[in-house]
C-alpha positions in Angstrom: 19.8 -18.6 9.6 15.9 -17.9 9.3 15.0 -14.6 8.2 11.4 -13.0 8.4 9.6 -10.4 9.9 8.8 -10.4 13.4 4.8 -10.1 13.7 3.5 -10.3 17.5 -0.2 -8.9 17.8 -1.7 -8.4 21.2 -5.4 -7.9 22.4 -6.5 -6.9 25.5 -10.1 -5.8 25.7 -11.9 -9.3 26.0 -14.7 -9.2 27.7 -17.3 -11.9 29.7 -19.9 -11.6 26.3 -16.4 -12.2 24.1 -15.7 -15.4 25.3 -18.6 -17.5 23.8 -17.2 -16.5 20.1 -13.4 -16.8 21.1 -13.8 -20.1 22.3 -15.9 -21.1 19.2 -13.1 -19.8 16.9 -10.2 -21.8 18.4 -12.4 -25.3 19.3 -14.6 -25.5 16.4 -12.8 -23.2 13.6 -16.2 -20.9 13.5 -15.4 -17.2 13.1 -13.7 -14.6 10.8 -10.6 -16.6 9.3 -10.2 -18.5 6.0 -10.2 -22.1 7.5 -9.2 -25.4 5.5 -11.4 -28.1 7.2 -9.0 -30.2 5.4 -5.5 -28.9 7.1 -7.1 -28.2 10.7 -6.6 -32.0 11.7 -3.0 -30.7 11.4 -3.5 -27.6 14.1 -1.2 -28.1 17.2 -3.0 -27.9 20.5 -0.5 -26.4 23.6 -3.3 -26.0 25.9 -7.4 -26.8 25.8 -10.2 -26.3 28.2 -12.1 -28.7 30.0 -15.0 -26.8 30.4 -17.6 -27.0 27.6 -16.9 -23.2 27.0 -14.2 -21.0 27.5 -16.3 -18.9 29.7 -17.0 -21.4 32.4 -13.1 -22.6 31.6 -12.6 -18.8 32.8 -15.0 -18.7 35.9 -13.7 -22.0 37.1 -10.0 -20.5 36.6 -10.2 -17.8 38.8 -12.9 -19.5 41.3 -10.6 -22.2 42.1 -7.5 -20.0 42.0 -9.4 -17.3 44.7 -8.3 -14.6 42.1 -9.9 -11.6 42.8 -11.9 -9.3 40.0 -14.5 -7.1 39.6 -17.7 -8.5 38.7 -18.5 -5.9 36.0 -19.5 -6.6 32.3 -16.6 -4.0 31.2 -13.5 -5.8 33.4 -11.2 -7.1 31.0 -11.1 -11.2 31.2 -8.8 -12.5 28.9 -5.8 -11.1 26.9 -4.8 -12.5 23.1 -1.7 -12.9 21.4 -0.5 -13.8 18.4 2.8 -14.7 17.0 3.9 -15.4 13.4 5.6 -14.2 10.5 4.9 -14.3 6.5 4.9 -16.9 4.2 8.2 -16.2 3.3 9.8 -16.9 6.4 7.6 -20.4 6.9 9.4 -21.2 2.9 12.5 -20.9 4.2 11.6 -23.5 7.2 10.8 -25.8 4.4 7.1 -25.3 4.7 5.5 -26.1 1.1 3.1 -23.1 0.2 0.2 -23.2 -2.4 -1.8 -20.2 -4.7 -5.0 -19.4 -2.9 -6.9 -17.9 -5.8 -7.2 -14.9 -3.5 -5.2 -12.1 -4.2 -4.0 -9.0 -1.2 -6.6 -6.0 -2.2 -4.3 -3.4 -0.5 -0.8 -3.1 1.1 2.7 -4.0 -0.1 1.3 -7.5 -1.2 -1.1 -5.8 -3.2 -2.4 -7.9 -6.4 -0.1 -10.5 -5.2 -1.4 -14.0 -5.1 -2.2 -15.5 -1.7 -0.4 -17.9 -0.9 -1.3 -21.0 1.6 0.2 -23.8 3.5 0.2 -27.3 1.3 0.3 -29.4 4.0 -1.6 -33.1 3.1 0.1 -35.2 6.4 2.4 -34.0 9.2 5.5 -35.0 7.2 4.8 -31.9 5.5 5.2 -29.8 8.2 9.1 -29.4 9.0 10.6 -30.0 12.8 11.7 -26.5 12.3 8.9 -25.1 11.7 7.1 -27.1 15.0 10.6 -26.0 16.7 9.9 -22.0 15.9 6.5 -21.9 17.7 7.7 -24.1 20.5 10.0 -21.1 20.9 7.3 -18.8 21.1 5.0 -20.7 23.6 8.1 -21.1 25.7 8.6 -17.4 25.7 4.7 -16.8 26.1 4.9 -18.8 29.4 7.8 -16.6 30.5 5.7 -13.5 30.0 2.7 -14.3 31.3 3.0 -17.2 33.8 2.1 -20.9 31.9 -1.0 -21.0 34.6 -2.1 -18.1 33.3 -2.6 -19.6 29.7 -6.2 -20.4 28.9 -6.1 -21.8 25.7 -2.8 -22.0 23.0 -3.1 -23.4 19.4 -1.1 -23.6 16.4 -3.1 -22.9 13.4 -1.9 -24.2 10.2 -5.9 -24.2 8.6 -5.6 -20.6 8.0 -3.9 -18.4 5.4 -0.6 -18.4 7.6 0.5 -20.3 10.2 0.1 -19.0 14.0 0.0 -19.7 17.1 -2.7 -18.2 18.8 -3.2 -17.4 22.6 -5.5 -16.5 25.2 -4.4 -15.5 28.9 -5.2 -13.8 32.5 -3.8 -10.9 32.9 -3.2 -11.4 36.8 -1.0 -9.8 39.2 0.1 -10.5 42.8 -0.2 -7.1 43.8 -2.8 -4.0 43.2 -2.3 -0.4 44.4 -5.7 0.6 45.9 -6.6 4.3 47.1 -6.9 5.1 50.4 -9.6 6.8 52.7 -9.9 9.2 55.1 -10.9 7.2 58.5 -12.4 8.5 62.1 -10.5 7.2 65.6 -12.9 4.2 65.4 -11.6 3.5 62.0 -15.1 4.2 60.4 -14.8 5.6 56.6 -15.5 9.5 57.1 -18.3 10.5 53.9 -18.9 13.5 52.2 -22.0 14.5 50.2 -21.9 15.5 46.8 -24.1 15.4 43.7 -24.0 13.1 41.5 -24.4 12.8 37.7 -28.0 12.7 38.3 -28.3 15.2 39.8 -29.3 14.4 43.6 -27.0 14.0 46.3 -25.0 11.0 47.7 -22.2 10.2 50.2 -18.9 8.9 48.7 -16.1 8.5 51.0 -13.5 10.8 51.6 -10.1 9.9 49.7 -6.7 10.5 51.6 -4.0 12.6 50.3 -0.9 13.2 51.5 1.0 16.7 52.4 1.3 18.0 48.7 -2.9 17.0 47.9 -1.6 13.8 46.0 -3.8 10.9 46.8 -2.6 8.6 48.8 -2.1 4.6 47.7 -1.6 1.4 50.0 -0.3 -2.3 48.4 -1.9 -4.8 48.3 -0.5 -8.2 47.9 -2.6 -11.7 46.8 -4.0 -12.9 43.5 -6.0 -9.9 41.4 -7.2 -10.0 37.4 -6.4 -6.5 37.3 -5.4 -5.9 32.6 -4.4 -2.3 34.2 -2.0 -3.2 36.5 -0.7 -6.1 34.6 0.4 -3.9 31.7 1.6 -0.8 34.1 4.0 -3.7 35.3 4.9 -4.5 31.8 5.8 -0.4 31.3 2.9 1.1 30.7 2.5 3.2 27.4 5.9 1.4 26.3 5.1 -1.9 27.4 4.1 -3.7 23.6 7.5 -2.0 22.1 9.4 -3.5 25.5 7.7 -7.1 24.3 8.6 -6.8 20.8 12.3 -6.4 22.2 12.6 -8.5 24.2 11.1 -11.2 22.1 13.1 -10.2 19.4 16.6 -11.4 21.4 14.8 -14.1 22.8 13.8 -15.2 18.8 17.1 -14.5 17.6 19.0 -16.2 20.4 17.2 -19.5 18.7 18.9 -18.9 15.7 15.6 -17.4 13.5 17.0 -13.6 12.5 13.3 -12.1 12.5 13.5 -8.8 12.0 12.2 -6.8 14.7 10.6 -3.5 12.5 11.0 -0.2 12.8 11.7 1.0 16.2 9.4 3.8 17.3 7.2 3.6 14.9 3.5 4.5 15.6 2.4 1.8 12.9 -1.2 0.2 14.4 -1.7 -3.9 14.5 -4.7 -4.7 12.8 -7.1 -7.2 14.4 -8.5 -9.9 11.6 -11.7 -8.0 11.1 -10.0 -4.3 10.6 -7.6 -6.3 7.8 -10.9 -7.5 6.4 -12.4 -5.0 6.5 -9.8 -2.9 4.2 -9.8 -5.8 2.1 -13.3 -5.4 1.0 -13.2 -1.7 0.3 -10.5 -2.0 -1.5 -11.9 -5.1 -3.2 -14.6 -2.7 -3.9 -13.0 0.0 -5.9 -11.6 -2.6 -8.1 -15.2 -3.8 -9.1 -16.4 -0.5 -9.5 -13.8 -0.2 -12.3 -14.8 -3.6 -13.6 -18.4 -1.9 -13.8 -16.8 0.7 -15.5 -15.1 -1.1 -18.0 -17.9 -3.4 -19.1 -20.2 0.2 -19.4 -17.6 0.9 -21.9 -18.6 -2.1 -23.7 -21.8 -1.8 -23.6 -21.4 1.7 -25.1 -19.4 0.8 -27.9 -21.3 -2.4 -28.8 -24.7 0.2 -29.1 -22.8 2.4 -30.8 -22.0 -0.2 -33.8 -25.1 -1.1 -33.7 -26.7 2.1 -33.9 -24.4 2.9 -36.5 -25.7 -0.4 -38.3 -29.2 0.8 -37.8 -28.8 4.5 -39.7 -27.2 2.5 -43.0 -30.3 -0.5 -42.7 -30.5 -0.4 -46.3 -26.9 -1.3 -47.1 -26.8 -4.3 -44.3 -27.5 -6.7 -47.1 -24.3 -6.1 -48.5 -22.1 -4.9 -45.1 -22.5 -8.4 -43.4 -21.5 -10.9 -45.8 -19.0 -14.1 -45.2 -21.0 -15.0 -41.8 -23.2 -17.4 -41.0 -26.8 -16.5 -38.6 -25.2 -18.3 -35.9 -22.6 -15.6 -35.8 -24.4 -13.0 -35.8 -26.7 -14.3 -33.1 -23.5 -14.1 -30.9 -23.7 -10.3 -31.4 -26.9 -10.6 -29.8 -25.9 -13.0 -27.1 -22.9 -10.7 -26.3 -24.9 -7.5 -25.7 -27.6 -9.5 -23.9 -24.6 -10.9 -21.8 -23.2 -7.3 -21.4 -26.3 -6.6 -19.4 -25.9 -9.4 -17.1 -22.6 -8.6 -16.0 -23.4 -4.9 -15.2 -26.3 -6.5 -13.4 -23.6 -9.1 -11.3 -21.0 -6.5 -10.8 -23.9 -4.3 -9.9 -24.9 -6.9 -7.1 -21.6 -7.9 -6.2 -21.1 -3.9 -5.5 -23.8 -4.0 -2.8 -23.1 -7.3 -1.5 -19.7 -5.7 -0.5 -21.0 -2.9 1.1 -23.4 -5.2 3.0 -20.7 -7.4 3.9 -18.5 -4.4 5.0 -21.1 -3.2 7.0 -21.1 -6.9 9.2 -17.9 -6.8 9.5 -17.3 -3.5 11.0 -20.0 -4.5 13.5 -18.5 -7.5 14.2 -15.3 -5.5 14.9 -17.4 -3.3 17.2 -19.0 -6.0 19.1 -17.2 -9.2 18.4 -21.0 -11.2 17.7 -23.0 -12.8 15.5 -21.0 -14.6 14.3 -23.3 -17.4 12.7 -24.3 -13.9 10.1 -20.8 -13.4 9.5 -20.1 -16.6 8.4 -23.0 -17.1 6.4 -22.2 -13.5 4.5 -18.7 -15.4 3.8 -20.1 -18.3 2.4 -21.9 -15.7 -0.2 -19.7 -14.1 -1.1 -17.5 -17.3 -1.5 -20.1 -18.1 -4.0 -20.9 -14.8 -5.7 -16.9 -14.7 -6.3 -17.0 -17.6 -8.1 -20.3 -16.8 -10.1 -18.7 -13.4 -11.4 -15.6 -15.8 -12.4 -17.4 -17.7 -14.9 -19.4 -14.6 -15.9 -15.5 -12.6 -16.7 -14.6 -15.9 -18.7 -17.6 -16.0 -20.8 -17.1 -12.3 -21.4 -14.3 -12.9 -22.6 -15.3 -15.7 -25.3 -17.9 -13.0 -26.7 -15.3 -10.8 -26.8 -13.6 -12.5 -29.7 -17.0 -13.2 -31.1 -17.8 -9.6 -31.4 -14.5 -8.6 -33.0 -15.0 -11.5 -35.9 -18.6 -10.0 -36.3 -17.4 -6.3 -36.6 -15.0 -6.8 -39.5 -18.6 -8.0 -41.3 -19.7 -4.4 -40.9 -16.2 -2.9 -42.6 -16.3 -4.8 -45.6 -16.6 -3.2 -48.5 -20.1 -3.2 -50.9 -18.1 -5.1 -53.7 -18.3 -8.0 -51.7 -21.3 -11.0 -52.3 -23.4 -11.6 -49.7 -23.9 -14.7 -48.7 -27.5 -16.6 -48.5 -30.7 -16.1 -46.5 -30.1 -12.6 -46.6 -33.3 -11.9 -45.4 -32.4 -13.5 -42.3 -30.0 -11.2 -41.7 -32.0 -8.4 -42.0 -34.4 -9.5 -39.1 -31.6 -10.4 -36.8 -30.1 -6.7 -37.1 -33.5 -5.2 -36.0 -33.9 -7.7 -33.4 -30.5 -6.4 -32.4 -31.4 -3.1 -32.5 -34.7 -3.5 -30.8 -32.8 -5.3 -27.6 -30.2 -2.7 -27.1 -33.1 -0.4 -27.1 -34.6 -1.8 -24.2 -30.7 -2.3 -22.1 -31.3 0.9 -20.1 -35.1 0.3 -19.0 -34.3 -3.4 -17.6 -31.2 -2.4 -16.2 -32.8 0.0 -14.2 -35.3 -2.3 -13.3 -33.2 -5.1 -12.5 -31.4 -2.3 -10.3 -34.9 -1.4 -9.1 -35.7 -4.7 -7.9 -32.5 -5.9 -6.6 -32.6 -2.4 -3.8 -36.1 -3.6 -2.7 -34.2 -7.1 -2.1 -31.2 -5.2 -0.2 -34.3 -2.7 2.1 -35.9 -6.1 2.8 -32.5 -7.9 4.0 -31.6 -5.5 6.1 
């Protein structure tokens, strides 16, 4: 009845130093997504700590619950899992959808607007659409164990909606090596040298007949990510899930389409996606920088031109007012400054690019990462308006370049003179373009050195 595409995303590196940011991002909307303050009212909350973070919601968790884990800052801690679909598929739920202003920089979407949830009170959002992730909570719990859930929102203040998860990975049984004993059941030790270089005693492990080490069960209550996707199948395990959601989705009557089985196609986590974004966002400024150099050429080119036949400009611009021909001037000036924005837009890119590949790395700061949004929220907007006026002294430089074709029969107009001594302040500004684009270039890397 409801066709989509299928899109379940799983993550399960979180560590103890992840959980701060995590828990930010789903209680206070602070982190790497494009939140609506004014649709998050609307987010549906499954499941919330009670702890003021998620991390002591985590240490509680397992204190209380006796399950066992290493207490290492590389164990695992929490898993994360997302499951939604596109826009498309939330249309056809009824779910009203809006133009962003964004555009995708790169995949199949590419230079296709963004679109985003309209939703101004919760009759906008459909019982269908409430129904669909009900569904997928419901087969969430079945996967995982409901206990095991830490925290499980709908997020409808993002580009698309989502219901996002975070769980234990816990087992009830953990295979553990085993070691060579004596007859008093003492652990027998060997020396060896380590890494370092000096010697240590490690015990001895025990292997069976054919040298295989040998392996004992053990039953109880163990965060253990290893073992909890071994017993999910291992290597196949995320193909297995997107199975057997895929019945479990269908069997509600939804028709998402599973993708292509097999295929060796890589999630992306928010941060990678952004991070391709912005490259790609990238390239197409550098050919905005190209095109307005192009400008900038041919605009010093007609003036140039204008310069070699100074004699005959008393009867080449006639028809015009001064004011017009002070937009000539404006427009070159202008020309200038958008190199310069573009210019700075191109490094503020590769700056943000930068954060946000460390961000991926690390999954911190991100009060910097947030700030560096806001930015480049603003500098978006800035280069905007610059594009628009561009364009207005666009069409003034056309009507001001027919003065230059007309032909020497024609009368000039009045205040000559004063055109005369606009054309060589024209000439003399476009002389000094190069030197204060370099130095604006100049001044803006000192800037960038002192930022970072």
């Amino acid at each position: 009845m409801y066709e989509g595409k299928q899109v379940v995303r799983f993550v399960n590196n979180y560590k103890s130093k992840d959980l701060y940011n995590l828990g930010n991002e789903m209680d206070k909307r602070k982190g790497t997504g494009n939140y609506d303050d004014e649709r998050t009212k609307f987010n549906i909350h499954y499941k919330d700590i009670k702890e003021k973070s998620l991390y002591q919601e985590v240490k509680n968790i397992l204190y209380n619950r006796n399950i066992e884990y290493l207490h290492k800052t590389k164990t695992n801690m929490l898993n994360g899992v997302t499951f939604t679909s596109g826009p498309e598929f939330f249309q056809t739920l009824g779910l009203p959808f809006k133009k962003s202003g964004r555009t995708y920089q790169s995949g199949d979407k590419e230079d296709q607007d963004i679109l985003v949830p309209d939703i101004k009170s919760r009759n906008d959002i459909p019982e269908e659409v409430i129904n669909y992730f009900d569904s997928c909570m419901e087969y969430l719990k079945s996967l995982v164990g409901e206990e095991n859930i830490v925290m499980a929102h709908v997020h409808f203040d993002e580009d698309t909606p989502h219901l996002q998860a975070y769980f234990l990975p816990v087992v009830n049984e953990v295979k553990r090596k085993c070691f060579k004993r004596d007859s008093n059941g003492e652990l027998i030790k060997e020396k060896v040298i380590g890494s370092n270089g000096k010697e240590k005693e490690v015990p001895v492990l025990l292997r069976d007949n054919n040298n295989n080490i040998v392996y004992e069960t053990v039953k109880g209550k163990f965060l253990n990510n290893d073992q909890f996707w071994k017993d999910l199948g291992g290597k196949n395990s995320f193909a297995t899930i997107q199975d057997s959601f895929n019945r479990f989705i269908n069997d509600k009557g939804y028709k998402l389409d599973r993708g292509k089985v097999g295929s060796n196609k890589k999630h992306q986590t928010k941060l990678e996606h952004q991070v391709d974004e912005l490259k790609n966002e990238i390239s197409n400024l550098w050919r905005d920088v190209d095109s307005y150099n192009d400008k900038l050429k041919k605009s010093k080119e007609i003036l140039q031109n204008s310069s070699k036949e100074e004699l005959n400009i008393k009867k080449n611009l006639v028809g015009y007012s001064a004011k017009e021909v002070e937009k000539l001037i404006d427009y070159s000036n202008n020309l200038k400054r958008i190199n310069d924005i573009n210019k700075y837009e191109l490094e503020s890119k590769d700056s943000k690019i930068f954060s946000l590949t460390h961000e991926n790395e690390f999954y911190k700061n991100n009060k910097e990462l947030m700030n560096i949004r806001k930015y480049s929220h603003e500098k978006d907007n800035e280069l905007r308006d610059k594009k628009t006026e561009v364009d207005y002294l666009n069409k003034a430089l056309n009507t001001i370049t027919k003065a230059l074709d007309i032909k020497l029969n024609r009368k000039p107009m009045l205040y000559i003179n004063d055109y005369v001594n606009l054309s060589k302040e024209i000439i003399n500004a476009n002389r000094n373009i190069n030197s204060e684009m370099d130095k604006a270039s100049e001044d803006f890397h000192k800037l960038f050195e002192q930022e970072k």
